[in-house]
C-alpha positions in Angstrom: -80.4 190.5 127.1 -77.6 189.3 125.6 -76.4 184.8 125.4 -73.1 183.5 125.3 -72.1 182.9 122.1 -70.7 179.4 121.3 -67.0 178.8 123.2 -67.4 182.4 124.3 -65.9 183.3 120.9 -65.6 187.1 120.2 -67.6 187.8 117.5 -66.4 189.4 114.2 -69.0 190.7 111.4 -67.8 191.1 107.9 -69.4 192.1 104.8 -68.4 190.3 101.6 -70.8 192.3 99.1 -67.5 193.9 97.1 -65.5 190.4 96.9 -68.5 187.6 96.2 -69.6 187.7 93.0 -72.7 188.6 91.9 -73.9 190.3 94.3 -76.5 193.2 93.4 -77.9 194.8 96.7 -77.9 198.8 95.6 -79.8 200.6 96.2 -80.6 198.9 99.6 -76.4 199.1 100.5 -75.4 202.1 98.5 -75.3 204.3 102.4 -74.7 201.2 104.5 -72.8 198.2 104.8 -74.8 194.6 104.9 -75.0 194.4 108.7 -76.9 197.5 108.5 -80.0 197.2 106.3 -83.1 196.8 108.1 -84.3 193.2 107.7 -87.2 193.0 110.3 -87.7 194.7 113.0 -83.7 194.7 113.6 -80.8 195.2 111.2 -78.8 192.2 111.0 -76.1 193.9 113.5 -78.8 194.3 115.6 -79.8 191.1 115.6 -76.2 189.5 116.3 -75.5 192.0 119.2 -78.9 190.8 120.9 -78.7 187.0 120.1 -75.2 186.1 120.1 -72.9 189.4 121.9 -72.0 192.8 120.7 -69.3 192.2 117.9 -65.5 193.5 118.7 -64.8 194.0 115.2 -66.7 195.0 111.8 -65.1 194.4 108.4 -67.1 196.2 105.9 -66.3 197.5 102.2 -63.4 199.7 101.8 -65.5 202.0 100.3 -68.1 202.1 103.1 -65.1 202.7 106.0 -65.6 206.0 106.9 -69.2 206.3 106.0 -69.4 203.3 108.7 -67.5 204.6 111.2 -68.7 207.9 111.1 -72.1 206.4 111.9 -71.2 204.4 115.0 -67.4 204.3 115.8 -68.0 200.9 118.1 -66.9 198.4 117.3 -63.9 199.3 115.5 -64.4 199.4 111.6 -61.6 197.3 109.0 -58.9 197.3 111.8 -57.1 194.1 112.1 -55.0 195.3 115.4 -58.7 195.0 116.8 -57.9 191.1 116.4 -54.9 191.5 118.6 -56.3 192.8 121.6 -58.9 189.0 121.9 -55.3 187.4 122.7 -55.5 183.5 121.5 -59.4 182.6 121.7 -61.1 181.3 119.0 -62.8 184.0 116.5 -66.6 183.7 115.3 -67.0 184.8 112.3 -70.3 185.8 110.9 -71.4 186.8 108.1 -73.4 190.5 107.8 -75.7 189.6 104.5 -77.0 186.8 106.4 -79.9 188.1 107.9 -80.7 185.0 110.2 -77.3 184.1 110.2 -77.0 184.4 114.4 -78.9 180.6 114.6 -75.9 179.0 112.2 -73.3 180.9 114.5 -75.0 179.1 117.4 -74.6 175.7 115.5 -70.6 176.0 114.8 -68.1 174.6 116.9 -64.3 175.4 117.0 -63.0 174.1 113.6 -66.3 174.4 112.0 -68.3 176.7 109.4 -71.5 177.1 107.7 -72.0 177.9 104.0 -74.8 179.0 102.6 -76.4 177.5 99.3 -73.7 179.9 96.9 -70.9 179.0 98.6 -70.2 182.2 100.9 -69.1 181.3 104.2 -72.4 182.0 106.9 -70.4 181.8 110.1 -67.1 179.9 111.5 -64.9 179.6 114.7 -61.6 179.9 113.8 -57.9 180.6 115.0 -57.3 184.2 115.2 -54.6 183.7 112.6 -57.0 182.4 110.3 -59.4 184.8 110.8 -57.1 187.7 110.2 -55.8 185.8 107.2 -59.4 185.4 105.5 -59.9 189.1 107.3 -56.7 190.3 105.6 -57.8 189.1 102.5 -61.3 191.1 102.3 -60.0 194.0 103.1 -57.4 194.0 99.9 -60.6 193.0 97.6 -59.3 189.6 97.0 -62.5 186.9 97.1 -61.7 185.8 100.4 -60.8 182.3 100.7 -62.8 180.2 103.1 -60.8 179.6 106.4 -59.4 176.1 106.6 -62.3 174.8 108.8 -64.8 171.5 108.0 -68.0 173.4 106.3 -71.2 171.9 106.0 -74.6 173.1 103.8 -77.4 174.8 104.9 -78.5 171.4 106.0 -82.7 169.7 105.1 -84.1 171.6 107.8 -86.1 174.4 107.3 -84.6 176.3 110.7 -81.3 175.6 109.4 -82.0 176.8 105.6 -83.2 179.9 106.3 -79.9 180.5 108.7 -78.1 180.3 106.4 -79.6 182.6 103.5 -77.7 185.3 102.2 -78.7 188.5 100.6 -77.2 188.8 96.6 -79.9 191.7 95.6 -82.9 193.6 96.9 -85.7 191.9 96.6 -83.8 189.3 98.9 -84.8 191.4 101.5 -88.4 191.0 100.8 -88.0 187.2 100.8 -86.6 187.3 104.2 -88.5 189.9 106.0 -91.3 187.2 107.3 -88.7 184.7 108.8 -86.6 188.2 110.0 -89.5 189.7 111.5 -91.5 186.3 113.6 -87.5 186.0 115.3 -87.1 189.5 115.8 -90.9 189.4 117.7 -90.4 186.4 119.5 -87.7 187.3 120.9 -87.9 190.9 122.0 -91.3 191.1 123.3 -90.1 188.6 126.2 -87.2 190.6 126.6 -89.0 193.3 127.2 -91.4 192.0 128.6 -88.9 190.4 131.5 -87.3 194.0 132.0 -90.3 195.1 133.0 -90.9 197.3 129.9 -94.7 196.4 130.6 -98.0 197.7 128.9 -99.2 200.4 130.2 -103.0 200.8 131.1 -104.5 201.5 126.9 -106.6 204.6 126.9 -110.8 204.1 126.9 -111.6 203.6 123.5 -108.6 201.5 122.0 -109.3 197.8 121.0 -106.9 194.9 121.4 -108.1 191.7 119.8 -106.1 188.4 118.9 -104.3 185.4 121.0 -100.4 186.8 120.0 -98.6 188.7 122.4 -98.7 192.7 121.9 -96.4 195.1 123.6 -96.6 198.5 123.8 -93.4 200.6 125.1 -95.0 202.5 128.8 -93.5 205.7 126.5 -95.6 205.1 123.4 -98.8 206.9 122.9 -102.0 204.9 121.7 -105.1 207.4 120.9 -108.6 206.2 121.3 -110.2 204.5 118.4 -107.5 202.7 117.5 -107.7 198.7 116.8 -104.8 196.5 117.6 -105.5 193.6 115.7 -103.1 190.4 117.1 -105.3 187.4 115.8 -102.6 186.8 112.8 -99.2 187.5 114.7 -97.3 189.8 117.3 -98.0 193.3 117.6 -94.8 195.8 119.2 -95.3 199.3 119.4 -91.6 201.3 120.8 -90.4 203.7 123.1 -92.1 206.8 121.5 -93.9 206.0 119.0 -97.4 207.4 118.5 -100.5 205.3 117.2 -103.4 208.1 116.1 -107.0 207.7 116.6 -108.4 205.4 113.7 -105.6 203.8 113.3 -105.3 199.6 112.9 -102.4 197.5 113.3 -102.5 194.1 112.2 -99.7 191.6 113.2 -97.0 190.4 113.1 -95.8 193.9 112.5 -93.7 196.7 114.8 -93.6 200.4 115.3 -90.1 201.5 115.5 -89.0 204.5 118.2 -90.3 207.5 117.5 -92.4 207.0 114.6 -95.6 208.1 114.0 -98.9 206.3 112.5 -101.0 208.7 111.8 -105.1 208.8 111.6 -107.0 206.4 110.3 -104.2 204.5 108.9 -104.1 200.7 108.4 -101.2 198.8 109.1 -101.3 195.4 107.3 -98.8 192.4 108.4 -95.4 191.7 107.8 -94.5 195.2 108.0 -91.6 196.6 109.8 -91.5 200.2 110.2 -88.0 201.8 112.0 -87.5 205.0 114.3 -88.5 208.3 113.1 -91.0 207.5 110.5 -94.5 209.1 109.4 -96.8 206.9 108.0 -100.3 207.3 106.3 -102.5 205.4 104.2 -102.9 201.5 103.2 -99.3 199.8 104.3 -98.5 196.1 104.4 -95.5 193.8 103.9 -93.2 196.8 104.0 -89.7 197.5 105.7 -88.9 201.0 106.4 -85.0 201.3 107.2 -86.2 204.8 109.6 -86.5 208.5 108.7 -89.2 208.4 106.1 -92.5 209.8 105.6 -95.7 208.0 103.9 -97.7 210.9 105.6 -100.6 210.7 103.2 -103.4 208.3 101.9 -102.1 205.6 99.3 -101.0 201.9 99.2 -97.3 200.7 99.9 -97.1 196.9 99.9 -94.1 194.7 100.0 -91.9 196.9 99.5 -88.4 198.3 101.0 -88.1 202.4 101.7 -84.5 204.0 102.6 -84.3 206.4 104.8 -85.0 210.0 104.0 -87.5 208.8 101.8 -90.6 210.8 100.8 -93.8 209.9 98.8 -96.3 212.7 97.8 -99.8 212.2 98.5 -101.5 209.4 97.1 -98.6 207.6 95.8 -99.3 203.8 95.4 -97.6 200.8 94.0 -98.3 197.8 92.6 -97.1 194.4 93.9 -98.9 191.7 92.3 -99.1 191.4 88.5 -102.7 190.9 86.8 -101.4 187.2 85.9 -100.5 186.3 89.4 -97.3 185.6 88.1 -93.4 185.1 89.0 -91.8 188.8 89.6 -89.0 189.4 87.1 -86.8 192.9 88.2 -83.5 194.1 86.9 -80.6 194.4 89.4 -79.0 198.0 89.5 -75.3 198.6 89.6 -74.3 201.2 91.9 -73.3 204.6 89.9 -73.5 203.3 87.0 -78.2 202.1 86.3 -79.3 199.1 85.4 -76.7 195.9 85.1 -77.8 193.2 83.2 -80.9 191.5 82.3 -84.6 191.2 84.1 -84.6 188.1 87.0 -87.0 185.7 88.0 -87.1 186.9 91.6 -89.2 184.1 93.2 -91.7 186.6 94.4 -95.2 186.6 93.4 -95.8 189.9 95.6 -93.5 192.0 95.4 -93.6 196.0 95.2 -90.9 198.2 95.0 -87.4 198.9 96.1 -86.6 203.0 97.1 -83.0 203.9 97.9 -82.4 206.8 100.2 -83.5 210.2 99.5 -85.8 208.9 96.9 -89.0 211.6 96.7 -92.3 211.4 94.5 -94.9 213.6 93.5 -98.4 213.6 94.1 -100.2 210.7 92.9 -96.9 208.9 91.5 -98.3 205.3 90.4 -95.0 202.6 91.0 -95.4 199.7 89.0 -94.4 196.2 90.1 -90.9 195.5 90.8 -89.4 198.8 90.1 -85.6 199.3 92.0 -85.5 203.1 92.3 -81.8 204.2 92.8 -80.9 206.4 95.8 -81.8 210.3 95.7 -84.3 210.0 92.5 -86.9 212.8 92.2 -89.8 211.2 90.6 -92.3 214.2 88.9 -94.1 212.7 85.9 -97.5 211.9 85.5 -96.7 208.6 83.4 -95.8 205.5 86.0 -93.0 204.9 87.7 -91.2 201.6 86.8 -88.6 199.2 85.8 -85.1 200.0 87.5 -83.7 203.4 87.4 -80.4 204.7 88.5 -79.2 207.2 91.3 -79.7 210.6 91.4 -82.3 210.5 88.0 -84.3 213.7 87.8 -87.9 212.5 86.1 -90.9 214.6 84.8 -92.9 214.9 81.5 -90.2 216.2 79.7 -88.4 213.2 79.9 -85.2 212.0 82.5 -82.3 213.6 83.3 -79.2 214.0 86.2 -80.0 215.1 89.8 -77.2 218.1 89.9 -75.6 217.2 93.1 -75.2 220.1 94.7 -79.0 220.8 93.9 -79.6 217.1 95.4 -77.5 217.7 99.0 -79.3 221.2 99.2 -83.0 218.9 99.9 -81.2 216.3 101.3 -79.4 218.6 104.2 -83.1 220.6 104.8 -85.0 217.2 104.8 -82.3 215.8 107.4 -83.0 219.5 109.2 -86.2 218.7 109.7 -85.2 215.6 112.1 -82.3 217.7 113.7 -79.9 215.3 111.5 -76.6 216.8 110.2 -74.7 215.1 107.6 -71.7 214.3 108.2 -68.5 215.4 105.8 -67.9 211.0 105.4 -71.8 210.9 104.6 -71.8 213.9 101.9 -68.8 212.6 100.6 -70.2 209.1 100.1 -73.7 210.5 98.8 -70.9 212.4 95.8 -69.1 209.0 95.1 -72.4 207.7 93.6 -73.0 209.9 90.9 -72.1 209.0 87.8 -69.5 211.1 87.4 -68.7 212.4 90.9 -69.9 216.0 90.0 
């Protein structure tokens, strides 16, 4: 499943978020490092480990080290010495906010790199001096300067523009998910298709309809009366994952392992759901990064959900303005609410943005746009909106602090409930972005 990547480079992965300026991704980063965000159907590491080779290195944030590692020790996380043991072969270099950034990798030759529109370097074959120089570099907190190799732009093309995209805040997500998720389709349903992951015989009762390819894992469950609509784009349904009776599916979107769509629900396209996830109600254009539950009626569209993420019955957002106008949304500092001023996004539809642990009540209205920070409880009966910070406790009465060790007691019984056990590296993180720690 897995192509050579170009000169058989090793391939290194290295998030710049805390050295390149400007960039805004909380709450979308604040519990995992670039690679790692659900952009499609994939994460971004996902995406390089199938297209190009598993990585041999990750350089991530200092601040997201252990929290990284204790995820998925392999490859090694922020160790140089892991450099060493690739002798003198050329490096690739890619970059983990590029989403798409795989197809520029492909493109480079020994000597060479691609930078994307704001100057951050996309990918690059390098020496292994120079790679542990630029490398070196990162991991100090310096802005890493650009290996002495012959760049070029994102180039006129539309394949190589999008390439070479790179994610500066959230809604960037949104604005790559429909490139992200027509690659990640078109390339795993062959796969699985050739290892011989077929379709299983669909139960009496369940309607396929469309030209586009659909592929359903032989240990997912389909319930009569459901409607797989393909006419619009690919359907994928993974190892696992259960489709309940009434239920209708309309591509391109993908049902990640172990998740459940429940009755009579109607999945629109463009939406990317990961492993572990319950969902109900009215949702298109929406990535969930896994481990959430939309388990009642209500409308989600284009939108981005965390994981451990859970909206009260009859929640529903808003993603298109009465004027049918340009998005503006205001970029969140991690820890410390709101930085700046409102952007023009570039986004006519857009919903909302819900970090981690983020919970609302029944019938919570989310207006356009809104950033939620990570672990928010949302109680009031006045909309949610604009861009609030992490751990904000919100009812009637007004807004206030999420005590943390009131916070980690829901988080670790919510986490119960999937047989997931924090971690001391993940509690510890979850503290560092409070306000003040406590």
């Amino acid at each position: 499943m897995h192509g050579p990547t170009p000169f058989s480079a090793p391939v290194v992965v290295f998030d710049d978020s805390h050295v390149t300026s400007d960039v805004r991704l909380a709450p979308v980063n604040d519990l995992r490092e670039a690679g790692e965000i659900r952009t499609g159907f994939l994460t971004t590491l996902e995406r390089l480990e199938r297209r190009l080779s598993p990585p041999v290195a990750r350089f991530v944030p200092p601040d997201q080290a252990r929290i990284t590692r204790e995820r998925r020790a392999e490859p090694p996380v922020n160790e140089l010495l892991a450099l060493d043991r690739v002798g003198n072969r050329p490096i690739l270099l890619v970059n983990a906010r590029a989403p798409l950034g795989y197809r520029a990798a492909k493109s480079v030759k020994p000597g060479e790199g691609v930078l994307a529109a704001d100057g951050s370097l996309v990918a690059a074959v390098c020496e292994a001096p120079t790679a542990a120089a630029f490398l070196r570099a990162l991991l100090a907190g310096d802005p890493a300067p650009l290996p002495p190799v012959q760049t070029r732009g994102v180039g006129t093309t539309a394949h190589e523009d999008v390439a070479a995209r790179v994610l500066h805040r959230p809604w960037h997500v949104r604005a790559m998910r429909d490139a992200c998720l027509s690659d990640d389709l078109a390339h795993e349903i062959p796969l699985r298709l050739a290892a011989r992951q077929s379709t299983p015989p669909l139960p009496a009762g369940v309607t396929v309809v469309g030209r586009h390819p659909v592929f359903i894992h032989p240990a997912a469950s389909i319930f009569p009366s459901a409607v797989v609509d393909a006419s619009g784009g690919p359907v994928l349904i993974d190892e696992h994952a259960t489709v309940r009776p009434g239920s209708i599916l309309i591509g391109p979107c993908a049902i990640g392992p172990h998740s459940t769509v429940l009755d009579r629900a109607v999945i629109r396209p463009g939406t990317a759901i990961g492993p572990w996830c319950k969902i109900a109600g009215e949702v298109g254009g929406t990535i969930f990064q896994g481990f959430a539950n939309k388990a009642h009626d209500g409308y989600l569209g284009d939108s981005y959900v965390g994981e451990w993420v859970n909206l009260g019955a009859g929640t529903t957002n808003s993603n298109l303005l009465n004027t049918y106008g340009e998005l503006v949304a205001r970029p969140l500092e991690r820890s410390a609410g709101p930085a700046g001023s409102n952007e023009r996004t570039g986004e006519t539809f857009l919903g909302c943005v819900l970090g981690d642990h983020v919970k609302t009540a029944i019938g919570t209205r989310i207006m356009t746009g809104s950033i939620v920070g990570t672990g928010t409880m949302f109680a009031g009966s006045a909309p949610l909106a604009g861009t609030v910070p992490a751990y904000s406790w919100i009812t009637d009465a007004g807004s206030k602090a999420y005590r943390f060790d009131k916070f980690l007691e829901v988080a670790q019984a919510a986490m119960a409930r999937r047989n997931v056990r924090p971690g001391p590296a993940y509690v510890e993180h979850l503290k560092s972005l409070t306000a003040n720690g406590s």
